[in-house]
C-alpha positions in Angstrom: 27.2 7.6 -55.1 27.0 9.1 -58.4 30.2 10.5 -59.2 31.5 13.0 -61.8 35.2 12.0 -62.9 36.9 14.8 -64.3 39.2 14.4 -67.0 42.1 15.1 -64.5 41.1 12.4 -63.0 39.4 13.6 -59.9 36.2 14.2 -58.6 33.6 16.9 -60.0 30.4 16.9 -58.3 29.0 13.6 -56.0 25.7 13.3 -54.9 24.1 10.2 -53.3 22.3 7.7 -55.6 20.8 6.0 -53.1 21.5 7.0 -48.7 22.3 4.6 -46.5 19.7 6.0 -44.2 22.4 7.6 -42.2 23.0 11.5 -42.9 26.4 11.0 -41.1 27.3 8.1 -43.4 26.6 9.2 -46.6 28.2 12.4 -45.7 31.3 10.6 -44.9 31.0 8.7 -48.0 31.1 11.8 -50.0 33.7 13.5 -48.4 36.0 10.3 -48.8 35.1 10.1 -52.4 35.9 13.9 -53.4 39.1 13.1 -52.5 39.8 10.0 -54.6 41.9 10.1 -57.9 40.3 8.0 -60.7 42.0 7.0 -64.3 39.4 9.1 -66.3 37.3 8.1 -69.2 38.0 8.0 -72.8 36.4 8.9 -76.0 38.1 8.9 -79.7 41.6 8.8 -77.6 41.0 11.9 -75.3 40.1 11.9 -72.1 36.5 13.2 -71.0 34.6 13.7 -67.9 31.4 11.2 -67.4 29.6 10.3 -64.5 29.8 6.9 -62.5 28.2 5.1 -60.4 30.2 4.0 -57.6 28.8 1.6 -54.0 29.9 2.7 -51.4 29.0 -0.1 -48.6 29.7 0.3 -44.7 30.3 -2.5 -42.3 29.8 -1.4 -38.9 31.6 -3.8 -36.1 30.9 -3.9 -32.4 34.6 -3.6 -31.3 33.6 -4.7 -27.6 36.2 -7.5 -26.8 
């Protein structure tokens, strides 16, 4: 995902870098992202927003026993 972290520390605007394939999953991956708090970035000793690119990977499990 290609994230904006706000100098707040949370998340601006997300938008998929690269899709799984899956609508429903990269959805999901957004949706879980927006709500993440992040240390934001610095310039000159203030904080600043700036994009990031963050990989989100899914692991799907058969949870037959």
């Amino acid at each position: 995902l290609n994230v904006e972290v706000l100098a707040n520390g949370s998340s601006g605007k997300v938008t998929v870098q690269s899709s799984s394939g899956f609508a429903m999953l990269d959805n999901a991956a957004v949706q879980t992202v927006k709500t993440w708090r992040f240390v934001p970035a610095r310039h000159g000793g203030q904080v600043v927003d700036k994009w990031f690119l963050i990989p989100i990977q899914f692991s799907l499990k058969d949870n037959q026993v």
